[in-house]
N, C-alpha and C positions, 0 to 999 in steps of 0.2 A: 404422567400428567396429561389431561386431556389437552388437545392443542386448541386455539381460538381464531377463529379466520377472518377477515376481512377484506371488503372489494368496494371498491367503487361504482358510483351508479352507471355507469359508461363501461363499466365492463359486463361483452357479452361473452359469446358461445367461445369467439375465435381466442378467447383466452386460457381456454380450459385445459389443454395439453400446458401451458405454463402455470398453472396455479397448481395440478395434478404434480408437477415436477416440483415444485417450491414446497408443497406437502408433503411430498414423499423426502425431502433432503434433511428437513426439520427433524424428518419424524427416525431419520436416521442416523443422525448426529445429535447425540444428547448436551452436546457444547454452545449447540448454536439454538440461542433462547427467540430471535427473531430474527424473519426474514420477511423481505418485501419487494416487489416488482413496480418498477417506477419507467414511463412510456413521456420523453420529454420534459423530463423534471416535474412529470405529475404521478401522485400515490395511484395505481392500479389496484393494487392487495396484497395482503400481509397475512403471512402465517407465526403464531409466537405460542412460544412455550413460556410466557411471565408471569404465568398461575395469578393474574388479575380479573376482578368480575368482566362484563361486558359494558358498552357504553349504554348507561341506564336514561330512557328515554327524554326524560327532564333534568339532565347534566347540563350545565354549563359546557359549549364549545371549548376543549382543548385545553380541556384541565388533567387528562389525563395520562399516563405515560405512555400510553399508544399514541396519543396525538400529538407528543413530545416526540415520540421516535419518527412522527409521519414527516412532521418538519424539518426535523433534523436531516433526515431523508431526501428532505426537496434541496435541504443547502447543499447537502455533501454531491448531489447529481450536479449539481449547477458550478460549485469550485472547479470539480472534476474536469468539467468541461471549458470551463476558464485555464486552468492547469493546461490541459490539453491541447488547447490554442497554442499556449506559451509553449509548450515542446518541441511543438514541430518544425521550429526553427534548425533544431541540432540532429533534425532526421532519421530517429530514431522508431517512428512509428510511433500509432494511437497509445494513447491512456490507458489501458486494460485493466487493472488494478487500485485501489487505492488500501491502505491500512493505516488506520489510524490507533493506534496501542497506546493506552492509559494503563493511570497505575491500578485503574480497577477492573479493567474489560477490553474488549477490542471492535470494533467498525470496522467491516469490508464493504467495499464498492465497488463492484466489477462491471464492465462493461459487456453485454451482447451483444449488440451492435451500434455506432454510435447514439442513435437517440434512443436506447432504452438499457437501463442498469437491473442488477440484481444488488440490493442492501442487505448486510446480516451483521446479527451482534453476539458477541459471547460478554457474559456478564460475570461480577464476582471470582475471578482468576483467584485463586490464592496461591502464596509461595512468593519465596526471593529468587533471587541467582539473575541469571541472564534473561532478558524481553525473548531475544530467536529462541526459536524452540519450545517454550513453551506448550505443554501438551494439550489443551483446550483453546489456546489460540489456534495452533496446530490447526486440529482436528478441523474448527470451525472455518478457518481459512481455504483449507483444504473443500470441504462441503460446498463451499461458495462458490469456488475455483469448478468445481466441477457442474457445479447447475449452472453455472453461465457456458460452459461448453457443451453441458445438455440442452439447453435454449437454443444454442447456434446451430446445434445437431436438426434440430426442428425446423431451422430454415435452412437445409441441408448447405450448412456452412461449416469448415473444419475447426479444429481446437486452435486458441491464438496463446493455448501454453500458461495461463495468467500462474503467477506465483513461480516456475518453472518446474510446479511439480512432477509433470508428467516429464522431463528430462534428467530430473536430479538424480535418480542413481545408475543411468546411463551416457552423463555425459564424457564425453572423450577429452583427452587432453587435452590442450592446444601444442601445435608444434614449437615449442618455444625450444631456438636450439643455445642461447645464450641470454645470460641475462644481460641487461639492456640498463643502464645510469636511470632512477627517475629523472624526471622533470620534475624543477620546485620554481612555482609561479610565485608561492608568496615562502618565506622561509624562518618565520616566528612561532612562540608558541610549541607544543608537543610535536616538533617538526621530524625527530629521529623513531616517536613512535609508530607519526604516519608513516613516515619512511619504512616502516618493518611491514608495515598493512598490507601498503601498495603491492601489487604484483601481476601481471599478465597470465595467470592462470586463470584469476575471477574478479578481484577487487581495484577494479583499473585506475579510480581516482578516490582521493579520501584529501578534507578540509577542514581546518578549524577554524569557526566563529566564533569569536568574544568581544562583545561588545558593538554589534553591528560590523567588527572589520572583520575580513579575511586573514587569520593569522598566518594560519599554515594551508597551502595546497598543492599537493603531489601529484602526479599521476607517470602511468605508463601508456599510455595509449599512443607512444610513437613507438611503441613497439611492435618490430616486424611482421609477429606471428598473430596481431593486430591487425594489418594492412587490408583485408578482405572487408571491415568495419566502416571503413572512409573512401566508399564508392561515390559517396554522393556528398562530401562533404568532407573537409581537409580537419587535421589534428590542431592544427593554430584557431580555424573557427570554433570547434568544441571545445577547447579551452577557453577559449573568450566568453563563449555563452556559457557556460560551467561557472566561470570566475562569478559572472555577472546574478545570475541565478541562484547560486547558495549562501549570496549577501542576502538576498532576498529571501530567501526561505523561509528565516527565523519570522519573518511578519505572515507570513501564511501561516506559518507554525502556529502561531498564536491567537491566528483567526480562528484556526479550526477550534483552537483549545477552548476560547472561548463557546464555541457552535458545542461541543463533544462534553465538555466536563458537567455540566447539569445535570444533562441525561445519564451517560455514561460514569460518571467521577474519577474522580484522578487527573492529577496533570497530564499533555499528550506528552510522552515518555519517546515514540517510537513512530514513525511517519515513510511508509512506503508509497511509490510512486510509481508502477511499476508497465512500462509501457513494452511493446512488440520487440523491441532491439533491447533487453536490459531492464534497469531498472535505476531510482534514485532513494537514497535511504536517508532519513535524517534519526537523531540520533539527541536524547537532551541529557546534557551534561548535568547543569543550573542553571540558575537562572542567568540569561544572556549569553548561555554558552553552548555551543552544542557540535556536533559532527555530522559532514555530510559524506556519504561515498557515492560510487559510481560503479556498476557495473555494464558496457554496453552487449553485454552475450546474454541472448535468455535462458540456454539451460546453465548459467553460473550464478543465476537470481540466488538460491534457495546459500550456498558456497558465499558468495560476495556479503550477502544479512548476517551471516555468522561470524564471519573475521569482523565486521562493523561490533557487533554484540560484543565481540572479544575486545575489540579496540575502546569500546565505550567503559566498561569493566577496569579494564587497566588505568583509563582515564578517572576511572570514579570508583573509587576501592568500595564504596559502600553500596556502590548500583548507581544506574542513568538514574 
């Protein structure tokens, strides 16, 4: 399929090795149907494979699905960095990542350097079973993950790891020489199957919300082989902000859902967060109910999404 491109009138020469790179990713990953380069939370250019004519000269302004994904574009750059604010309380490093996974497609929004993202969509997923893993999520997650570290490479900056791809089938154990009792903050609800989640290998904290409360929330992150993670910041504060934060979630959740389902369709099903130390996963059960975990190690990003996937599954025999 021929691909269709677009730039803004403010874009000159010094953008051309990054539209060169966003062409070449498109045209590389047949999952990922668009992609766009946004400078400040404003559209720079878009490369997409959504086999739609061009914007014909006497259109109506932003009636089209490109100028649906252009906005959508602006909001998801702008939560991000609202998101990102909020994190940096619990010290875990920048935003890097986002995912947003519907039941019919997926959104990435990854960061190159604070004020400028890369957006991409994979459209039309089909298949049941688990959200993690899926293969043209995959694929396109992947693609994204790697042009925002080709961008950085451009500003001779290293890889910040987004998704933990480039660690996943290298990562080392942790020293864990004993297991260690969780912590349970709140103790209702699926509290024995968080309990099986939890673990200091990759899945450090896992919660359930129903109904706006905090039913259940575990974790291990006072675990020993832990202790390297809370330089700057103790295990009682991360818990506190954790506690506070995934009460809250469900309303982001649902902002974005509203911002994503038009364009994209589907409920947001699957909500990655995924910053320099880790990452945060939310998870939708039903309605008003859903799962949040925690991993703070980034090459256990890709390990920690899977046990969530798994734990969502058991929680909801028919799928999130």
């Amino acid at each position: 399929m021929e691909l269709h491109e677009e730039r803004a009138e403010h874009v000159g020469p010094e953008f051309e090795l990054a539209r060169q790179a966003c062409r070449e990713a498109v045209e590389a990953s047949p999952a990922l149907h668009y992609l766009a380069h946004y400078s400040n939370g404003v559209f720079d250019f878009g490369v997409d494979a959504l086999g739609e004519p061009g914007h014909a000269p006497d259109a109506l302004p932003g009636g089209t699905r490109r100028e649906e994904l252009k906005r959508l574009g602006r909001h998801l750059t702008f939560q991000a960095a609202t998101v990102d604010r909020a994190l940096q309380e619990v010290r875990t490093g920048r935003l890097i990542r986002t995912v947003l996974h519907t039941e019919e497609g997926a959104l990435f929004c990854d960061s190159v350097v604070p004020t400028e993202h890369v957006v991409g969509l994979v459209l039309d997923h089909a298949g049941t079973g688990p959200l993690f893993g899926h293969p043209a999520v995959d694929e396109a997650d992947r693609a994204v993950a790697a042009l925002a570290t080709r961008l950085r490479g451009q500003l001779s900056l290293g890889s910040l790891n987004p998704g933990g791809w480039e660690s996943a089938r290298d990562a080392v154990p942790l020293p864990v020489e004993q297991d260690v009792r969780a912590h349970v903050t709140a103790g209702e609800g699926p509290l024995t199957a968080c309990l099986s989640a939890v673990r200091a290998q990759d899945l450090h904290l896992v919660a359930h919300v129903s109904g706006g409360e905090v039913r259940s929330m575990v974790d291990c992150l006072g675990d020993p082989s832990l202790a390297p993670f809370f330089r700057q910041v103790t295990v009682d504060a991360r818990r506190r902000f954790y506690h506070g934060f995934v009460q809250e979630l469900g309303a982001l959740a649902t902002k974005l859902n509203r911002a994503v389902r038009p364009v994209v369709g589907g409920l947001l099903a699957r909500l990655v967060l995924d910053v320099e130390m880790g990452a945060i996963y939310y998870y939708r059960l039903r309605a008003g109910e859903y799962l949040v975990g925690v991993t703070i190690d980034q090459a256990r990003v890709r390990a920690a999404d899977d046990r969530m996937s798994a734990l969502a599954e058991e929680l909801t025999p028919l799928g999130p």
